[in-house]
C-alpha positions, 0 to 999 in steps of 0.5 A: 264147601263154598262154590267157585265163582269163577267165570264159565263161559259155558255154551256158547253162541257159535257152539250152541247153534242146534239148541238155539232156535225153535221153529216160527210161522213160516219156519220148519222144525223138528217136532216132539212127535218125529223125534220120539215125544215130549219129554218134560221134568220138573223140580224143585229145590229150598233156597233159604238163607240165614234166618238171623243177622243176615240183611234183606234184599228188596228195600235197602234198610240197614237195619232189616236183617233177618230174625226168623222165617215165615215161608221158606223161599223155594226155586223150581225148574222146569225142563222141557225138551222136543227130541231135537233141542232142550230149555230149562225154564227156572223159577227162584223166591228170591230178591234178584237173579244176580249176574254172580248167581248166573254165572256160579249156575252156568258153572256147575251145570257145565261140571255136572252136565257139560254142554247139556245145559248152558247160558244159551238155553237155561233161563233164570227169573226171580219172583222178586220177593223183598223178604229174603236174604240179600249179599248174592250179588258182585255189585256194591251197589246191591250189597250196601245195605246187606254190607257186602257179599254173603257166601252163605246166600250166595251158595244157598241160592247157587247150590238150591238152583243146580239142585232144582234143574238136576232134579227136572232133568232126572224127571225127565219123562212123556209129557204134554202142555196146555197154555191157558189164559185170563185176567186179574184185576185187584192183585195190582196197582199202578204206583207211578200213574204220572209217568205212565200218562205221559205214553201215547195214547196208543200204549195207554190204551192197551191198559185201560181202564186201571192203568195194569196189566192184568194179564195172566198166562198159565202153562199146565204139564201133564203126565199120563192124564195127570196136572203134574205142574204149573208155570203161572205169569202175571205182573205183580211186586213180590212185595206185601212183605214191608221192610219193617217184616224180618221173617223170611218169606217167599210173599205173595208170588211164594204164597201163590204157590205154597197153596197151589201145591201144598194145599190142592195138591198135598205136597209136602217138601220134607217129604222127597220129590213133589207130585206137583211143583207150581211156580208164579213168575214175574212178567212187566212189573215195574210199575205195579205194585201189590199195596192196592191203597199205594202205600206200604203194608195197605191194600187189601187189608192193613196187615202185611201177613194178611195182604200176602195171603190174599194177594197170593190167594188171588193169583192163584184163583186166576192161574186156576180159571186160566188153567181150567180153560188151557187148551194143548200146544205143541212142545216145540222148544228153542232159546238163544242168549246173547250180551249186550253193553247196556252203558254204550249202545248206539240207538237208531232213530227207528227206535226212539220217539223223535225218530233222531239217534240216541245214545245209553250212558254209563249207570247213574243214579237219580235223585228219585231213586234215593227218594224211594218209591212211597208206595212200596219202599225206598231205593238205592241199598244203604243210601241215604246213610242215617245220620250218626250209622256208620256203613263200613262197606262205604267207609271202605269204597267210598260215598257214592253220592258225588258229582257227576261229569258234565258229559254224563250229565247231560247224556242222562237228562233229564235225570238229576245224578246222585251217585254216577254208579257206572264210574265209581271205583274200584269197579262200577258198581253196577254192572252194564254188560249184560244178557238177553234172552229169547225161550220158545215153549210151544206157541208161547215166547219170553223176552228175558231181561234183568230189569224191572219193566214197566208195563208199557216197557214191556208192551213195546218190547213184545211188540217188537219181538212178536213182529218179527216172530210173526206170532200174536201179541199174547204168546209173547211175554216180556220175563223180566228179573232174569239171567242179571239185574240192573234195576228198571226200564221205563219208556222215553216219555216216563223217564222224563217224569223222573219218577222213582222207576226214572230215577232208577233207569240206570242207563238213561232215557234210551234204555229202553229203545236201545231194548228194543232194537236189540231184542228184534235183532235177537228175535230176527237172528232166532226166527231165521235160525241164525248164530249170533255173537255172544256179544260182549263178555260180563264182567268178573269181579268175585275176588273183589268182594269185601264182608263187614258182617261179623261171623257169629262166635260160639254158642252160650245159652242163659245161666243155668239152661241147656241148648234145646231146653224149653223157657215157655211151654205151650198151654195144656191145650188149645181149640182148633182155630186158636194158635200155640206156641213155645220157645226154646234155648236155641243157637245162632241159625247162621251155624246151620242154616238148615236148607232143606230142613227144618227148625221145628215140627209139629208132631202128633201121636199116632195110633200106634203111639208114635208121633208124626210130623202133621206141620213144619217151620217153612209152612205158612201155618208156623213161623219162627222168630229168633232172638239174642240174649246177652252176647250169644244166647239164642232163643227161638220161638214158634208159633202154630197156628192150628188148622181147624180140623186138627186133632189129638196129642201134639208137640213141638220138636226143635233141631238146630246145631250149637257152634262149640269153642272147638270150633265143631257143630252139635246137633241138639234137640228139644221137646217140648211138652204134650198139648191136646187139641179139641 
């Protein structure tokens, strides 16, 4: 049954004061150890969506909808909790934390929970990938290339979220933490080096020699003697995927963690609940990007399968060298949230670089972000429109390109406006009213925001938060794609480059001082232990939702086959090191999207002579490719690529379900012959 979508306002401020602060220098607080221990719970939980004709997040091609799935996109939540106060820190493979998505999690978590778990000390951040299912999202301008809002992602992002934190919160049990930290060099690039040399010399200088922020923080959790878990943060676009790729996949930040977890730690996810959960989260990068030679599917290697492997491969080695050297920290937690109305705040002169007041503006979108960002892909979804496609999500709200008022105009200069997002009918189609947030865990600090920040973005707002802290620049970071999203935050003096990230600072040149002054309002509020308004209320819109995608209809297989029936068998046999594989009459993957499941295991015989699963759909080593035929014949094909250790009889067993003209679901299997490997 579809989730509610409805608003929850879950928890807050003025009813949430004992769980909204932790304790900084100067400021006494309930320590783990007085209150009876840490205690820490981890989870983890599948977020995949529809593996076919569901279009893909990130990129914006209309023409980029799924057709399979490479790496099953994964969410991990992370509960900590110090005797006094509780956080839960929550990790998605997704494109965005959309502001829908928030509100559907607070919304469950209130009916399963009450007020254990609310917006103010839940925070939900995004890796960011551009190879996972779009249309999550209540915002028009983020569901044009997707055309329109897709329940089936929604739920499957919904649903897996409330799953990874009911999960932590049952694991909740004695723990301790260690932070460790080290550096990164060859897994980011500056792609927007013009804008970025327009900052002071002071900001630049943090960033020598390369332009990148090749800073790496590690949190390890332990129980009992034994790493149990991992939260690794470190500045990189999740996107060595390329927008030619339609195979779902976590990229390069899911591949971190599929080896930190199924490689070292042996974990397998159809198992039941991990030994270990890892999760590699987002930081600052706005203006970073993976493809190391600046241009799509380039850098290390010319293969977009490749550079996601070796770009993970490479944050994983960094979390490894910085968790070898972590050192304990105190469990002491806290968070607090509050909403600010991003298209009208009022900025003070201390904020800006000329030192005189400045103003934000409702969301507009430039001409750079049409253009796209060439290292990595293009802008705003659906728009351009090619010419002779049809985009009837636009058809029915109308073009968004169109002139702006001369007030907006000059309130966003230099920007040349294209689409006046924030005043486009029936609603913006962007939302502005949306929600900071400060979550203290141990000596380390996360600035959360929904935007993409540059890295000088982010550095001036960990500068401002760690003033007012009173704690070093290292132990606070900015976590950006979280709680909300609104595309990207570059300083004053980028946004006058009016490169692509300029374009796409939606709220004008004093976004991000206007970020600033009210992260150290909200960072002065928390070291004082103050309540705080809530501020504005986020908008609503879930009944104003429109869906061009055709449901997919009945199931019909090829003349003369059956659902489950093999049309290519796998050779007799294979070396170690080679790759195998099979298709099968299959069946529309929208039908059974098979979250928690799989389409496909490799089986081997035992023994005793029974089979066992030794690989899956959802692991790196197998992809799955779908395809129609005619009008709704389904065909899926696998591939293995096999480890070079294995050995023995194997064979490929597919499990889907077909859509009947009763409209009922029938489960269906295929087998496919035996294969040695040796």
């Amino acid at each position: 049954m579809p989730l509610s979508r409805r608003t929850v306002l879950a928890g807050s401020v003025l009813g949430s004061a004992t769980l909204a602060t932790g304790a900084v220098p100067g400021v006494r607080a309930a320590t783990a150890a007085a209150s009876g221990g840490l205690l820490v719970g981890l989870g983890i939980s599948d977020i995949t969506g529809p593996a076919a004709e569901c279009g893909m997040m990130g990129y914006s091609q209309l023409e980029q909808t799924t057709a399979g799935i490479h790496l099953r996109p994964r969410v991990r939540a992370f509960v900590i909790a110090d005797g006094a106060q509780r956080v839960a820190f929550v990790v998605a493979d997704n494109g965005m934390i959309f502001g829908s998505v928030h509100r559907g999690v607070m919304l469950e978590l209130a009916r399963r929970f009450g007020d254990l778990y609310t917006e103010q000390n839940v925070l939900l951040t995004s890796t960011h990938s551009h190879a996972t299912c779009g249309g999550s999202s209540h915002d028009y301008a983020y569901n044009l290339a997707i055309l329109g809002f897709q329940q089936q992602v929604y739920d499957a992002e919904v649903t897996g979220i409330v799953e990874a934190i009911a999960a932590a919160h049952a694991d909740l049990s004695p723990a301790t933490l260690s932070l460790g930290r080290s550096e990164l060099h060859d897994a980011s690039v500056n792609r927007s080096r013009i804008a970025f040399d327009r900052n002071p010399a002071a900001d630049r200088e943090h960033f020598p020699p390369a332009a990148i922020d090749p800073a790496v923080t590690a949190l390890s959790i332990s129980k009992g003697g034994k790493p149990v878990g991992a939260i690794t943060w470190f500045a990189t676009h999740n996107t060595s995927m390329s927008n030619k790729n339609r195979l779902i996949s976590g990229d390069n930040k899911g591949f971190a963690a599929f080896t930190h977890e199924y490689t070292e730690h042996g974990v397998r996810y159809l198992d039941g609940a991990p030994d270990f959960v890892s999760a590699f989260a987002q930081t600052n990068a706005g203006d970073m990007s993976p493809n190391l030679n600046l241009r799509p599917t380039s850098g290390p290697t010319e293969d977009e399968f490749e550079n996601t492997r070796i770009i993970g491969e490479r944050q994983y080695a960094a979390s490894k060298a910085a968790l070898a050297q972590a050192r304990s920290i105190d469990g002491t937690v806290g968070a607090m949230l509050c909403y600010i109305d991003l298209a009208d705040i009022a900025v003070d002169g201390r904020y800006t670089d000329s030192g005189q007041p400045g103003r934000t503006a409702p969301a507009a979108a430039g001409v750079a972000l049409i253009a796209g960002s060439v290292e990595d892909g293009p802008g705003l979804p659906g728009v351009p429109i090619p010419e002779g496609v049809r985009n009837p999500l636009v058809d029915a709200l109308g073009d968004p390109r169109r002139p702006a008022p001369a007030w907006l105009a000059d309130a966003q200069a230099p920007k040349a406006i294209v689409a006046p997002l924030g005043l486009l009918p029936p609603v913006g189609w962007v939302p502005s009213v949306v929600p900071i947030q400060i979550m203290r865990i141990g000596e380390l600090y996360l600035a959360a925001a929904g935007g993409e920040f540059t890295i000088v973005s982010g550095l001036r707002i960990r500068r401002a938060v760690a003033e007012v802290l009173g704690v070093g620049l290292e132990q606070v970071l900015l976590q950006g794609y979280a709680n909300s999203y609104h595309e990207y935050v570059t300083t004053p003096e980028e946004y006058d480059a009016q490169q692509y990230e300029g374009g796409s600072t939606l709220f004008g040149r004093y976004t991000l001082p206007a970020y600033v002054q009210e992260f150290t309002r909200l960072a002065t509020a928390f070291a004082a232990r103050q309540q705080i308004a809530r501020g504005p209320a986020p908008r609503d819109v879930s009944a104003l939702q429109p869906n061009f995608v055709p449901a997919p209809g009945p199931d019909a297989t090829p003349a003369g086959r059956a659902f489950g029936e093999v049309l290519v068998q796998p050779a007799a046999g294979y070396r170690p090191g080679t790759r195998a594989a099979v298709e099968f009459v299959s069946a529309h993957p929208k039908h059974n999207p098979r979250r928690g499941g799989t389409f496909l295991e490799v089986q081997r015989r035992n023994d005793s002579g029974g089979w066992e699963r030794v690989a899956n759909e959802g692991e790196w080593a197998v992809r799955y490719h779908w395809s129609k035929h005619d009008a709704a014949a389904s065909v899926a094909r696998f591939t293995w690529d096999i480890p070079a250790d294995a050995t023995g009889t194997h064979r490929f067993v597919h499990y889907a379900d077909s859509l009947g003209g009763d409209g009922a679901l029938h489960p269906f299997t295929g087998v496919s012959n035996e294969f040695a490997v040796g």
